[in-house]
C-alpha positions as CSV (number, residue, x, y, z in Angstrom):
1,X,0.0,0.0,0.0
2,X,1.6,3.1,-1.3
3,X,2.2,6.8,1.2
4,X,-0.2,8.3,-1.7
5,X,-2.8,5.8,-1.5
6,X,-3.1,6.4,2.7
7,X,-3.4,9.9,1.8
8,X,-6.2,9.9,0.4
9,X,-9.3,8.2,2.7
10,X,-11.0,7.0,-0.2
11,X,-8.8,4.7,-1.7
12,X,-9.4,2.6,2.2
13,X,-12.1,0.8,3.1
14,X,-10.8,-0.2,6.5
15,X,-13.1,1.6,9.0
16,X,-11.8,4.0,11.0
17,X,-12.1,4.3,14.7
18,X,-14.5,7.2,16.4
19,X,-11.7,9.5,17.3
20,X,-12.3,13.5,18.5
21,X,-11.5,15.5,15.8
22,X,-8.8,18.2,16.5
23,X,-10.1,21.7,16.2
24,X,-13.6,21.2,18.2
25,X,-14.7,23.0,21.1
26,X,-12.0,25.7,22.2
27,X,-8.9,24.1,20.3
28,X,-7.6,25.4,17.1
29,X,-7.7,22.7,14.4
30,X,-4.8,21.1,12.5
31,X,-3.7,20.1,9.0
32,X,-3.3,16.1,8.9
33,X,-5.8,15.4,12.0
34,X,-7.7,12.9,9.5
35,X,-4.1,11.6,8.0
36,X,-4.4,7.6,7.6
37,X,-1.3,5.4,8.1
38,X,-0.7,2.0,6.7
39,X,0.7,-1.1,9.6
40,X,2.3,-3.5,9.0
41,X,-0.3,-6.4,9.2
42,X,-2.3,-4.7,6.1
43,X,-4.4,-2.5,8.2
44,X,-4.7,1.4,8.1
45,X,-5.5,3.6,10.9
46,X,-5.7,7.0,11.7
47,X,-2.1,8.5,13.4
48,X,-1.4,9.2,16.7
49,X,1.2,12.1,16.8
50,X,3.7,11.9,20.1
51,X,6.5,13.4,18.2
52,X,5.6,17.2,18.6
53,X,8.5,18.1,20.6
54,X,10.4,17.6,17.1
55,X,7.9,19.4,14.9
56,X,4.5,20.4,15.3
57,X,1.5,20.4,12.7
58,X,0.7,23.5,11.3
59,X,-3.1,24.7,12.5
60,X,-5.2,25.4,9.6
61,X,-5.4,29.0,10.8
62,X,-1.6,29.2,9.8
63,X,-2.2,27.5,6.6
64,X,-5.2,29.9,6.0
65,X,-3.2,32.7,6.6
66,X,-0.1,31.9,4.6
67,X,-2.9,31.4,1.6
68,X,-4.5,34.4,2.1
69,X,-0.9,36.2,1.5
70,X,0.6,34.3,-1.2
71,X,-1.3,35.8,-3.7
72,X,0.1,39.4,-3.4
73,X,3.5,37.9,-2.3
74,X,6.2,40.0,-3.0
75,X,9.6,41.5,-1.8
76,X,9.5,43.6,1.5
77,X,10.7,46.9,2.4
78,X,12.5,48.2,-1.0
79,X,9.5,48.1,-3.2
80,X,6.8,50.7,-4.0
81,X,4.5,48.3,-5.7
82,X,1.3,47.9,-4.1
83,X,2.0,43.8,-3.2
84,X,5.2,45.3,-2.2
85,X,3.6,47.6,0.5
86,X,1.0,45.3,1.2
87,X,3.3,42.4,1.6
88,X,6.2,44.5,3.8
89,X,2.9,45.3,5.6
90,X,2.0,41.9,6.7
91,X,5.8,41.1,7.7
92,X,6.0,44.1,10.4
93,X,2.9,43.4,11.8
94,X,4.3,39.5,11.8
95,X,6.8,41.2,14.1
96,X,4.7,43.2,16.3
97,X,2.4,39.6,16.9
98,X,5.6,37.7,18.0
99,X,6.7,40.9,20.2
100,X,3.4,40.9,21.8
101,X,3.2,36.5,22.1
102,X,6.5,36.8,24.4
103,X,5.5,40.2,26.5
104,X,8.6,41.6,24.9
105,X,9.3,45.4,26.2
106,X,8.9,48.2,24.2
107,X,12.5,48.6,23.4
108,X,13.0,44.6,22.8
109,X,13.6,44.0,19.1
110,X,12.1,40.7,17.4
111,X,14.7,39.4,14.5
112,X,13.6,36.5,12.8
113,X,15.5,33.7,12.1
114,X,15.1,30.1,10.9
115,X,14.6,28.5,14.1
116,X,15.9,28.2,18.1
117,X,19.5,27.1,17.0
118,X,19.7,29.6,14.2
119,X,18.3,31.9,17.2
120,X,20.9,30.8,19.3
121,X,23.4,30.9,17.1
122,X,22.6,34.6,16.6
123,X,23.1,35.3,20.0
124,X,26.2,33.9,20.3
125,X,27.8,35.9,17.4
126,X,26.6,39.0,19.4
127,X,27.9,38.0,23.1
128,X,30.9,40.5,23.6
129,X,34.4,38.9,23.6
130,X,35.3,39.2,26.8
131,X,31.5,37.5,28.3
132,X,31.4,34.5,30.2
133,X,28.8,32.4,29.4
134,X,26.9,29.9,31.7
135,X,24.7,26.5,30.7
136,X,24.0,23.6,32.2
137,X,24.3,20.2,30.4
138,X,20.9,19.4,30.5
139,X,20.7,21.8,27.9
140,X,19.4,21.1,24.0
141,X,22.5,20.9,21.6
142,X,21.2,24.1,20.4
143,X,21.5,26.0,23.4
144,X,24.8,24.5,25.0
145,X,26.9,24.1,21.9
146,X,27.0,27.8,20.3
147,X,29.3,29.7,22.9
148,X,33.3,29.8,22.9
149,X,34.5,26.5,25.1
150,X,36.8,28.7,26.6
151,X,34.4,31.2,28.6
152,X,31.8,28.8,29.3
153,X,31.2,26.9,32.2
154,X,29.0,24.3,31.8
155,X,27.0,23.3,34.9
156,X,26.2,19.6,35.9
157,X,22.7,19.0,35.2
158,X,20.5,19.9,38.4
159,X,18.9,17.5,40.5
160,X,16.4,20.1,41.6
161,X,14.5,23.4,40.8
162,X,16.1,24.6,43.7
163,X,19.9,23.4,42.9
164,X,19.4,24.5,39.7
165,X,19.2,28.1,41.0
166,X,21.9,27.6,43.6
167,X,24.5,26.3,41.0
168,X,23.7,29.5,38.9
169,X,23.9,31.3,41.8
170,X,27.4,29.3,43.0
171,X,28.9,29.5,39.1
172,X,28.4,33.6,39.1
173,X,30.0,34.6,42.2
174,X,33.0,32.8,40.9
175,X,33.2,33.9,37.5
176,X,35.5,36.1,35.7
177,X,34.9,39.9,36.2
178,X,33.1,41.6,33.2
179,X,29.8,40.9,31.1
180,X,27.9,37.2,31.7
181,X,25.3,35.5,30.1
182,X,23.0,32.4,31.8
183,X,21.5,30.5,29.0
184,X,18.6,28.0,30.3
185,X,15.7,26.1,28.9
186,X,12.1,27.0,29.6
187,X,11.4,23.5,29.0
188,X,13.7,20.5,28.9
189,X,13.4,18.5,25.5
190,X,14.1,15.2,26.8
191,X,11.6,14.8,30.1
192,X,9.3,18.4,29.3
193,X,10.2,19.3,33.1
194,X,9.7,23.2,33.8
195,X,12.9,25.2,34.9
196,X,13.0,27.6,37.4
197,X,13.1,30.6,35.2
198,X,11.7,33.6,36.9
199,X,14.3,32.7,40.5
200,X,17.1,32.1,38.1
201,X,16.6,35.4,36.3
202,X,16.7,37.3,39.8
203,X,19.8,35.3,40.8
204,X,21.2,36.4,37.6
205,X,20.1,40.2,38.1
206,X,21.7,40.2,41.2
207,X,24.8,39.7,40.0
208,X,24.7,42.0,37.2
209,X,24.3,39.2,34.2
210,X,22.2,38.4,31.6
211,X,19.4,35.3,30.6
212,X,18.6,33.6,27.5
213,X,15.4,31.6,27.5
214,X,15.3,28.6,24.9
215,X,11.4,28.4,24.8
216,X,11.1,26.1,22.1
217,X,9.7,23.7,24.1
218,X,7.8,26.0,26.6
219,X,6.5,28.3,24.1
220,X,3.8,26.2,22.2
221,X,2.3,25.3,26.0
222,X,2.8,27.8,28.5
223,X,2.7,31.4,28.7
224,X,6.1,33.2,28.3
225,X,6.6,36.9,29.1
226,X,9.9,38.3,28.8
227,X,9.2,41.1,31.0
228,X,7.1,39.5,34.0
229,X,9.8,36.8,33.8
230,X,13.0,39.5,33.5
231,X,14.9,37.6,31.2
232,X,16.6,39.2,28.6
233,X,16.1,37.6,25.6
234,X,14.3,34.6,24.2
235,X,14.2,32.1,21.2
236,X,12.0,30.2,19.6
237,X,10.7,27.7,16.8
238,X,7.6,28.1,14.7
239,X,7.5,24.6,13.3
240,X,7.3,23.5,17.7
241,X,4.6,26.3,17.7
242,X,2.2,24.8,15.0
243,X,3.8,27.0,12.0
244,X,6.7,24.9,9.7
245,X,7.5,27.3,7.5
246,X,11.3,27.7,8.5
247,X,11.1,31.1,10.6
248,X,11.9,31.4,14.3
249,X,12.7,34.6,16.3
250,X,15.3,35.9,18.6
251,X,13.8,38.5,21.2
252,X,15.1,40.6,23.6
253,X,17.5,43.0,24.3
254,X,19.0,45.3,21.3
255,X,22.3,46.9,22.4
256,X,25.1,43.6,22.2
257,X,22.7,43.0,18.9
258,X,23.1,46.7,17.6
259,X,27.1,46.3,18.2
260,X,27.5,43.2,17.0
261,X,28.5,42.5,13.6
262,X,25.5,41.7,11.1
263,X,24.5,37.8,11.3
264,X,24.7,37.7,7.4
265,X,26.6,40.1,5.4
266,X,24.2,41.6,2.2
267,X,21.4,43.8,1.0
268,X,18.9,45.0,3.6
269,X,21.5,44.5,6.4
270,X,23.4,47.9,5.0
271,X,22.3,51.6,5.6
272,X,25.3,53.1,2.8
273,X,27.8,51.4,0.9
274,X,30.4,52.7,-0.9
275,X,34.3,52.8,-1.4
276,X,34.9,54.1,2.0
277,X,33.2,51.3,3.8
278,X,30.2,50.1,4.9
279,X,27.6,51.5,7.6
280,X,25.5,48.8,8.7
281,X,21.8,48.9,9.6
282,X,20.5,49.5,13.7
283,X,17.5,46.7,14.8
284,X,16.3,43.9,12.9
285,X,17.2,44.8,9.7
286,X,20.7,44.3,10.9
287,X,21.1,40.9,11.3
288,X,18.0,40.0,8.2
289,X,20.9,40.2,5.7
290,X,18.9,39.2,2.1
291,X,14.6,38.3,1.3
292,X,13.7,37.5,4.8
293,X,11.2,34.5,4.8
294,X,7.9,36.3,4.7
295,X,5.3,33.9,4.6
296,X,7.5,31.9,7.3
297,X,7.0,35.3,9.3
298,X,3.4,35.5,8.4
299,X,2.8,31.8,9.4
300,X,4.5,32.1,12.7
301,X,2.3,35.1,13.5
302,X,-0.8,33.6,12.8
303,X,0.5,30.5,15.0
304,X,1.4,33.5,17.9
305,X,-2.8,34.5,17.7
306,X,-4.2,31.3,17.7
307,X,-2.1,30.0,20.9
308,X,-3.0,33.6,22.0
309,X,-6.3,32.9,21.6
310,X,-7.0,29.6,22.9
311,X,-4.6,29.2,25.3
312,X,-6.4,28.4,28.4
313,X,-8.1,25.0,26.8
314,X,-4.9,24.5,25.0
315,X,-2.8,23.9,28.2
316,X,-6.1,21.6,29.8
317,X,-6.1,19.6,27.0
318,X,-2.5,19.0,27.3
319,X,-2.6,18.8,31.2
320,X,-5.1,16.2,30.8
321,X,-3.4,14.2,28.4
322,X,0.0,14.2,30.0
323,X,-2.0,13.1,33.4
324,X,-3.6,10.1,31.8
325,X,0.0,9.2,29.9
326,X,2.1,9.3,32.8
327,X,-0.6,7.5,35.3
328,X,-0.8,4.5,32.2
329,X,2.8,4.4,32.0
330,X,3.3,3.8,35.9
331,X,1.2,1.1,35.8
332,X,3.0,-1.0,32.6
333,X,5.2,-3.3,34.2
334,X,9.1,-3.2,33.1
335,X,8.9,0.4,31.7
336,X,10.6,3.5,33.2
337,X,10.1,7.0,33.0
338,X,12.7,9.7,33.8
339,X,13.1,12.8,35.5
340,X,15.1,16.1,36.1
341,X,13.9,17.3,39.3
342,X,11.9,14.6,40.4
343,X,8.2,13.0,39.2
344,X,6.5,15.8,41.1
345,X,7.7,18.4,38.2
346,X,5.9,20.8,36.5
347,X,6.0,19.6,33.0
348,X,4.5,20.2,29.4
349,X,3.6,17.2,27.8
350,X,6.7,15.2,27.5
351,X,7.7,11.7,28.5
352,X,11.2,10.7,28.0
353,X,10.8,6.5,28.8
354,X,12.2,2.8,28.2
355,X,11.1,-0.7,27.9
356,X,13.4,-3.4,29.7
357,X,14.3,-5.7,27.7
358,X,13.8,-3.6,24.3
359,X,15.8,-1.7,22.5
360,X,14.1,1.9,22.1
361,X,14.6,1.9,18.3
362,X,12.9,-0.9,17.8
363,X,10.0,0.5,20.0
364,X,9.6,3.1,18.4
365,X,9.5,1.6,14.8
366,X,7.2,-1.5,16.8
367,X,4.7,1.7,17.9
368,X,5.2,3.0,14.1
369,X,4.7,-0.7,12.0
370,X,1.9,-1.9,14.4
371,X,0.5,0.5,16.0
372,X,0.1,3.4,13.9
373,X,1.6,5.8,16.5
374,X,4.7,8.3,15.9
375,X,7.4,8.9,18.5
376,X,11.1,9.8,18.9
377,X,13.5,7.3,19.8
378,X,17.6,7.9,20.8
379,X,19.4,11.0,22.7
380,X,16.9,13.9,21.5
381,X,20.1,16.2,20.7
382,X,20.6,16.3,24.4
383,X,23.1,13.9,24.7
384,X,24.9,14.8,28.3
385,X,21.3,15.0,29.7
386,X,20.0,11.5,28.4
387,X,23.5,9.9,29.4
388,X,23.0,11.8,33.2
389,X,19.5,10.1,33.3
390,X,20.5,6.7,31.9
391,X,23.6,6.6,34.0
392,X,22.2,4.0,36.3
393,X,21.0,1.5,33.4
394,X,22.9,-1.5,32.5
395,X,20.8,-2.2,29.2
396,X,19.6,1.1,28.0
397,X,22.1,4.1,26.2
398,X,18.9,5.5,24.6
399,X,15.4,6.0,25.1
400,X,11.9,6.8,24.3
401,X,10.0,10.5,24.2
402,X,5.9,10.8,23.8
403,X,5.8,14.3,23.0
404,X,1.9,15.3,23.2
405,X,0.3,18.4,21.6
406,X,-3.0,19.8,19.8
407,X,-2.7,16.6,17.5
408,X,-2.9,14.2,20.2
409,X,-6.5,12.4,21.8
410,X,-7.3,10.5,24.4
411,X,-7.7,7.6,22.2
412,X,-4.2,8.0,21.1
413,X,-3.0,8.0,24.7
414,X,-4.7,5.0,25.3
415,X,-3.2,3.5,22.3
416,X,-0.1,3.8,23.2
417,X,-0.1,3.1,26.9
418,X,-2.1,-0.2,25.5
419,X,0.8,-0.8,22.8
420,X,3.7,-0.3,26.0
421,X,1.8,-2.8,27.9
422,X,1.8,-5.4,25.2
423,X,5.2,-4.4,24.0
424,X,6.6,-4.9,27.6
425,X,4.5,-8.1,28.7
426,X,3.7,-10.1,25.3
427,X,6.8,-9.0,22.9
428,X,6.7,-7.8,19.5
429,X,4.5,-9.1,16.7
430,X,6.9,-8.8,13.8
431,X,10.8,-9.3,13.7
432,X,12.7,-6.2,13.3
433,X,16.1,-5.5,11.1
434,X,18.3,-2.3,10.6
435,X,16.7,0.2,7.8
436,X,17.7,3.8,6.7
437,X,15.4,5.0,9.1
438,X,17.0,3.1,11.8
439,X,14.6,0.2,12.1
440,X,12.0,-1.6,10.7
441,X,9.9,-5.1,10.3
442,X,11.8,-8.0,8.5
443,X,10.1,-8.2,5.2
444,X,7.8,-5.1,5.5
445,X,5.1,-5.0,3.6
446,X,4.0,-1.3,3.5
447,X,5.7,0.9,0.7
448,X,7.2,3.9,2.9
449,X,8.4,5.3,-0.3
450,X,7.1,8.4,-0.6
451,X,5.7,9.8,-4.0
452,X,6.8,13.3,-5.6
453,X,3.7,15.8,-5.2
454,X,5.0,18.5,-7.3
């Protein structure tokens, strides 16, 4: 059974099961909530998305708006042509949604970027030489890897919301004289645990350094305001935030960003060129060298209003969710689930989990092949954290993340916590062999090939 064929519900005349369809009551709806998959016994059913934490679907709101402007697309900013103006319209006011999503302060610029690590990577370009830059391990690659090795100081990952602050706390009273930056994580990738943000900030304050918030993963599911929380600046992901159109956003503070030298060299990024130099662009414009990715912009906007919008049933659908996930999972026996700060945790809705006696690539591809559910299986590109966690496991080097979201139900939770219990207690169904994708069944019989649609 071909990719193209599950695509379309016509072409199956397997009945599907009675599933709530995303986008009812309060919730904002999303492309792909009727999207069939084929298993590996022959059957089709409909997906059960636990893989948000890696990419979100995009809300037909975003798609909506993205097709409402393509029609007068055009170049922004240099252009006197009424799509022009109209389209260079749509792209500021892009940036004054995202400035509003976060709280931002009046004088906080919004420079869009393609995502958290290009974010991030921004940031670090603009850090002055002489800064000392703080992170703890339990950091995403994105956020720990960026900064100069040799005026960081990387902190052990915490074993409590508490420690956490005391080690920032500990690591700044010792450090080098001159300007500092604490980077931290709103919400950890691996386990979705909640960092002690706003008490870290202060701690920070106090000793005359700065924060950067990686929100990726707190952004699509809790509030974040830049000035209640007083951090300095933040980053973010549209395609975690229901908008994959390749645009992200640093946030905060403009002076090391104004000094700084542009993030990409070109037109839009300049103010005069000529043979005595070069006088580079003040705010965004300075570091959104070339044709920024307006519909990107547009689309992450349009993600910033909906979440705006619907928040509070947003976060009790996901609170919900994650409270009938976690309570199935405890009760599967042989499987364990994994923490920061404790099981008591705030969290978003993350689950970072193995299976004794089971490799978790081949759970995840036995969830994909027979089960019809999607998750993420290995270190999460948080490798020092998920070696920290698994230090005390003889079998396991890797593990399993349920990442839950606005394309999630509570008949996909129970899927999956059914499929972990059978996993665990009966075995797999299917033999399973090394693939390109890292695993799949012996002999499959579903064609994962996936057809050109242009």
């Amino acid at each position: 059974m071909s990719i193209l064929s599950i695509l379309e519900p016509s072409h199956s005349t397997v009945a599907r099961p009675t599933i709530a369809r995303r986008g009812t009551g309060n919730l904002p709806a999303t492309v792909g909530a009727e999207l069939l998959v084929p298993l590996a016994d022959g059957r089709v059913t409909d997906y059960a998305n636990f893989d948000h934490g890696a990419s979100a679907p995009c809300l037909e709101s975003v798609r909506a708006a993205v097709e409402a402007a393509l029609p007068s697309y055009a170049s922004v900013h240099r252009g006197n042509g009424y799509a022009s103006r109209i389209t260079t319209q749509w792209y500021e006011r892009a940036r004054a949604e995202v400035h509003a999503f976060v709280g931002a302060r009046a004088d906080d610029q919004v420079i869009f970027t393609r995502q958290t690590t290009d974010a991030l990577n921004l940031l670090a370009r603009a850090v002055p030489a002489d800064a000392t830059v703080i992170v703890f391990e339990s950091e995403h690659h994105a956020a720990l890897l960026p900064w100069p090795a040799e005026r960081t100081i990387r902190l052990a990952a915490p074993s409590s919301a508490t420690q956490a602050v005391t080690a920032v706390a500990d690591a700044l009273r010792t450090a080098p004289e001159g300007p500092r930056l604490v980077v931290v994580t709103g919400a950890s990738n691996v386990t979705g645990e909640i960092f002690p943000i706003a008490e870290i900030a202060a701690v920070a304050k106090a000793h005359a350094a700065r924060v950067c918030l990686d929100a990726a993963q707190l952004a699509p599911h809790r509030l974040v305001d830049i000035a209640e929380l007083e951090v300095d600046w933040v980053a973010l992901s549209g395609h975690k935030l229901y908008a994959p159109y390749g645009t992200g956003a640093l946030i905060g503070r403009a002076d090391w960003l104004n000094t700084a030298d542009p993030y990409l060299y070109g037109g839009g990024a300049t103010e005069t060129v000529s043979a005595e130099g070069t006088v580079w662009n003040q705010g965004p414009a300075r570091h959104e060298g070339g044709s920024p990715n307006v519909i990107g912009a547009i689309a992450l906007a349009a993600a910033c209003a909906a979440i705006t919008k619907h928040r509070e049933a947003i976060e009790q659908h996901e609170r919900s969710l994650l409270a009938r996930l976690r309570t199935g999972l405890a009760q599967v026996p042989g499987v364990a689930t994994y923490s920061i700060f404790g099981e008591e945790a705030d969290r978003v809705g993350t689950v970072c989990f193995t299976v004794d006696g089971l490799n978790s690539t081949v759970v995840s591809a036995a969830l994909s092949a027979e089960y019809g559910i999607g998750v993420r299986d290995g270190k999460f590109c948080a490798h020092p954290l998920v070696g920290h966690l698994l230090a005390d496991s003889a079998e396991h080097a890797t593990a399993v993340r349920a990442s839950l979201g606005l394309g999630t139900t509570r008949e996909h939770v129970d899927r999956l916590v059914n499929a972990i219990r059978t996993l665990a207690t009966v075995g797999l169904t299917s033999t399973y062999e090394e693939s390109t994708h890292g695993c799949q069944p012996t002999n499959d019989p579903r064609d994962l090939e996936a057809p050109r649609i242009w």
